[in-house]
VOGU-3710 file (C-alpha; in Angstrom, 3 decimals, decimal comma):
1> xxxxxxxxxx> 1,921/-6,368/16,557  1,863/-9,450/14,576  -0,421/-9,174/12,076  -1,295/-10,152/8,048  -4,152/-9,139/6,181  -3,506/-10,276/2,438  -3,757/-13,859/3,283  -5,157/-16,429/0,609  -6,818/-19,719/1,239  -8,488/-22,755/-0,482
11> xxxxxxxxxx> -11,791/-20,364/-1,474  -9,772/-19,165/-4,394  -5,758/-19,937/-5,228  -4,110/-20,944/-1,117  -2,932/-23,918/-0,235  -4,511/-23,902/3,263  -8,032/-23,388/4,969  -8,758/-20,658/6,398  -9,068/-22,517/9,888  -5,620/-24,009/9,307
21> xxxxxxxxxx> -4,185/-20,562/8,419  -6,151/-18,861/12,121  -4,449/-21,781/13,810  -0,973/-21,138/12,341  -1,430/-17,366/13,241  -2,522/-17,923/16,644  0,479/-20,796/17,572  2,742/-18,046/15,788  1,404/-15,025/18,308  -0,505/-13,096/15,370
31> xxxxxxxxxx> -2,669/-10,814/16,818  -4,901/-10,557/13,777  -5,446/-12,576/10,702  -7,226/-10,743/7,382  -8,882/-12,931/4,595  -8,474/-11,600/1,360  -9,593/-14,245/-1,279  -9,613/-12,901/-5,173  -12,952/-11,696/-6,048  -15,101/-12,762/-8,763
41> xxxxxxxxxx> -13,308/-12,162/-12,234  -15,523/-13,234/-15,124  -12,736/-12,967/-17,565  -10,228/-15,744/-15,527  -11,872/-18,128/-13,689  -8,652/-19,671/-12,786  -7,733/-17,928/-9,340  -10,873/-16,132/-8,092  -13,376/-17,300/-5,640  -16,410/-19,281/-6,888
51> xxxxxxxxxx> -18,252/-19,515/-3,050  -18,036/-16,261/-1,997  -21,107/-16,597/0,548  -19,280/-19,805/1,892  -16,513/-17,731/2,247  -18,149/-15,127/4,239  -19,899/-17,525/5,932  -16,850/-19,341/6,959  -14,338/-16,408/8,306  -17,556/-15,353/9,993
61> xxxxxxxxxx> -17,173/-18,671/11,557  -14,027/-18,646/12,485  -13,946/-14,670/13,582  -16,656/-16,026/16,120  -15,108/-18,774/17,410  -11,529/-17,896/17,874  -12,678/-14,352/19,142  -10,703/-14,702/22,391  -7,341/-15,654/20,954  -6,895/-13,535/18,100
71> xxxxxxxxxx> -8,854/-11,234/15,717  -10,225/-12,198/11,931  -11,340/-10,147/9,385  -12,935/-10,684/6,380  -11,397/-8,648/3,402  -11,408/-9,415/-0,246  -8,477/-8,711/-2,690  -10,512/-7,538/-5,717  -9,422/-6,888/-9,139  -9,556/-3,228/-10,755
81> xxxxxxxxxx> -11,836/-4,278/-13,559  -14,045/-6,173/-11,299  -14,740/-4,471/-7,812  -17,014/-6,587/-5,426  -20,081/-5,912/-3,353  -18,132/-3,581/-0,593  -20,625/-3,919/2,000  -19,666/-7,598/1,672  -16,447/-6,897/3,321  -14,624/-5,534/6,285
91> xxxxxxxxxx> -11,810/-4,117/4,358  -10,918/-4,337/0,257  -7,239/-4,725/-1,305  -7,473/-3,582/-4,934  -4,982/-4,485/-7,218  -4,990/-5,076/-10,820  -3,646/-8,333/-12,357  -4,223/-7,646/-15,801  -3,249/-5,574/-19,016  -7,301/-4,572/-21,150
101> xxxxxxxxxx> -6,394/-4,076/-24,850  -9,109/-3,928/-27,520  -11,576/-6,286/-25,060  -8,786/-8,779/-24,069  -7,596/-9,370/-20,577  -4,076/-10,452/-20,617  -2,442/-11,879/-17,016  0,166/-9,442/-15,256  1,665/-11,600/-13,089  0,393/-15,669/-13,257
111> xxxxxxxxxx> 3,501/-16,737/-15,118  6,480/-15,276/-16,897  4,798/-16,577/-20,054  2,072/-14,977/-20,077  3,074/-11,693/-19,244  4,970/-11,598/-22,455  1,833/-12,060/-24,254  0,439/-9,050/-22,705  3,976/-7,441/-23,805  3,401/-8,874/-27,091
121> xxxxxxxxxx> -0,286/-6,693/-27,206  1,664/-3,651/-27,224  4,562/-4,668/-29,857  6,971/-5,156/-27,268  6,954/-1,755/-25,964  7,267/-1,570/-21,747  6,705/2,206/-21,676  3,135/1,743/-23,546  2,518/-1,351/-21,279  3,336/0,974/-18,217
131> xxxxxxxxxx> 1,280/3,811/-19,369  -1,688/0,984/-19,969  -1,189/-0,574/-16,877  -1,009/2,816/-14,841  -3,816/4,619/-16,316  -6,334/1,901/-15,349  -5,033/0,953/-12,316  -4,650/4,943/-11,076  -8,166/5,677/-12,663  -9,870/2,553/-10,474
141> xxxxxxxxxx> -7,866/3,858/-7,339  -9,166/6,848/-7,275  -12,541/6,079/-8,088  -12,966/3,276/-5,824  -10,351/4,611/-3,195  -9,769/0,782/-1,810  -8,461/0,444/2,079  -5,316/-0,906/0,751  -3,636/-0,989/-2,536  -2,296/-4,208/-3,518
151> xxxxxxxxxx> 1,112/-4,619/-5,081  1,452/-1,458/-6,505  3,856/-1,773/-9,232  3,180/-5,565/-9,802  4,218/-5,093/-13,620  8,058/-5,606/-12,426  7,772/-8,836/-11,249  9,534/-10,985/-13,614  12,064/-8,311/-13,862  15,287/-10,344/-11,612
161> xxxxxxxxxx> 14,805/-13,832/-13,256  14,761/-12,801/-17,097  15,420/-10,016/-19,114  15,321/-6,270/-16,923  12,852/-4,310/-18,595  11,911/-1,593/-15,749  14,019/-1,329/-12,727  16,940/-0,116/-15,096  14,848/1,878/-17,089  14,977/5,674/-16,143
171> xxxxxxxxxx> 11,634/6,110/-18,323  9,679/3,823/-16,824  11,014/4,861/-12,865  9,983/8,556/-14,006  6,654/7,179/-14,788  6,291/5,142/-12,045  6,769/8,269/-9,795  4,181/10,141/-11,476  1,789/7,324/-11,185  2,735/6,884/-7,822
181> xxxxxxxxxx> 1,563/10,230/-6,435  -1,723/9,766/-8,864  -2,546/6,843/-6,277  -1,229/8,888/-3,339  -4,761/11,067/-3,560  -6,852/8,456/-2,708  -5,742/8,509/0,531  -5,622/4,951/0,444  -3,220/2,570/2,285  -0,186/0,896/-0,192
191> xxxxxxxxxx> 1,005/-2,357/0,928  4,782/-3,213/1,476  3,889/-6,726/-0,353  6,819/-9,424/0,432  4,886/-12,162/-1,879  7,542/-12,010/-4,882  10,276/-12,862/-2,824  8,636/-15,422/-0,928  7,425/-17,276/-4,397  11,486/-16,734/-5,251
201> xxxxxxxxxx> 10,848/-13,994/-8,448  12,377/-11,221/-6,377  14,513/-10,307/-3,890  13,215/-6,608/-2,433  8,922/-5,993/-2,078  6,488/-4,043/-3,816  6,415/-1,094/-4,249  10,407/-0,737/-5,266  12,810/1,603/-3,418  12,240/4,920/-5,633
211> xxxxxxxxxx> 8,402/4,747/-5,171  8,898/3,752/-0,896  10,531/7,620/-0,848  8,116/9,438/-2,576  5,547/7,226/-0,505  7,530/8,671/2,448  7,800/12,352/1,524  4,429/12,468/0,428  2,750/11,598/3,684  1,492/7,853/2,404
221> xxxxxxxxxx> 0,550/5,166/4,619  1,714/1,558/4,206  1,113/-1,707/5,562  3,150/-4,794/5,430  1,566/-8,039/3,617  3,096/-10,884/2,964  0,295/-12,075/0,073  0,277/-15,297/1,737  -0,559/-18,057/-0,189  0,676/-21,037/2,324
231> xxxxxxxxxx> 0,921/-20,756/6,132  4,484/-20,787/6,019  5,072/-17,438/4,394  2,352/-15,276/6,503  4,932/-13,059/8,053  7,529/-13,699/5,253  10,694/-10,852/5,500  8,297/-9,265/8,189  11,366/-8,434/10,073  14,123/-6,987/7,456
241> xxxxxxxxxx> 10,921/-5,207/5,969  10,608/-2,866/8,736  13,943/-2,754/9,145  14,199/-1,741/5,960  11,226/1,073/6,262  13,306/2,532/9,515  15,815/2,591/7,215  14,258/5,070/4,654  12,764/6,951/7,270  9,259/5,780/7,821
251> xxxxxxxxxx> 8,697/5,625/11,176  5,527/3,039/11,450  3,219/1,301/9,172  -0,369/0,533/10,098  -2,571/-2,695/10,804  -5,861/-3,500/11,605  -7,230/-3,529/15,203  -10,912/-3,101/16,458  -12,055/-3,072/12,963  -10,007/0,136/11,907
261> xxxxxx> -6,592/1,246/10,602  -3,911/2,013/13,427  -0,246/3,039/13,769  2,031/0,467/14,293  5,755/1,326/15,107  8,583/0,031/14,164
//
């Protein structure tokens, strides 16, 4: 089943209305399209939704009127340190975009240059950016226990075009495993998040290889996203991804059908 449910659009930082994006995904044989605008962040008005009730009101819309062609779903992508009204919602991503030291919100993953700053907060040292980065985002998983968790280790994004700071780094890929099965008790769903590649900062998806195993062995769930931000990328890698997921053993991931979470094989 086709099928994408981290999907921006022009309510916060897409390229494309939502009604251009159900078209797209219903000439491409999706069988469901999920919203999943940023939620309301105080702190960075930059990418996050301003409208959210003409949001809501328009996927409503669209779920309606496109009802016999494919399914829509309104989901939110909220931010750890700002979790929306979940009623709101047929489904929540959380993720966490930023670094919190002493009261400051510093940017994860917006540009290269700013994630140094937030490296800069801790003196230049990734292991105490990590353990930041871990300990809030593990804390609000577990608390909040979102649907799906967004980009799991998001902090190694600018790790192929620059400078490796993690993915060679045996500290930091211990850590990562031990924050890994932290999330694994929510029982939440982690995405297999293609975005990076698609936006040309990496070449293999969140979460990285080690973390996909322990996912594995541990019994986790995934589902693949693409964390469209254009049309043209909503099923970006779709195909090598679960390729690649056979490949380590998984044998399905799960979408969204009839308004709940179902195996989908690969």
């Amino acid at each position: 089943m086709k099928s994408n449910f981290h999907t921006h659009s022009t309510f916060c930082d897409g390229i494309n209305t939502p009604e251009e994006v159900v078209l797209y995904g219903i000439d491409k044989g999706f069988s469901a399209i999920g919203f999943s605008s940023h939620g309301y962040t105080s702190y960075d008005l930059r990418y996050c939704m301003k409208d959210i009730e003409g949001y809501r009101a328009e996927v409503n819309r669209l779920k309606e009127r496109y009802k016999e062609k494919i399914e829509v779903y309104l989901g939110v992508e909220e931010d750890a340190f700002a979790p929306a009204r979940r009623t709101d919602f047929d489904y929540i991503i959380g993720s966490c975009h930023y670094f919190l030291v002493d009261g400051k919100y510093y940017p994860i993953d917006s540009s290269y240059d700013y994630f140094k700053a937030g490296l800069k907060a801790f003196d230049g040292d990734v292991i105490k950016l990590t353990e930041n980065y871990y300990d809030n985002f593990c804390e609000y998983i577990n608390r909040r226990k979102p649907d799906i968790i967004g980009h799991f280790d998001l902090i190694t994004k600018f790790d192929e075009i620059d400078e490796v700071r993690f993915l060679n780094n045996e500290k930091y890929l211990t850590l990562s495993e031990k924050y890994v099965k932290e999330a694994l008790k929510s029982g939440s769903l982690f995405e297999l998040n293609t975005g990076a590649i698609a936006r040309g900062y990496r070449k293999t998806p969140y979460p990285y290889e080690n973390l996909l195993h322990i996912i594995r062995k541990e019994g986790g769930g995934l589902i693949l996203s693409s964390d469209s931000h254009e049309v043209k990328t909503l099923d970006f890698q779709f195909d090598e991804s679960r390729k690649m997921l056979k490949d380590l053993g998984f044998s399905y991931v799960y979408t969204f059908s009839g308004g709940e979470f179902v195996k989908d094989f690969l």
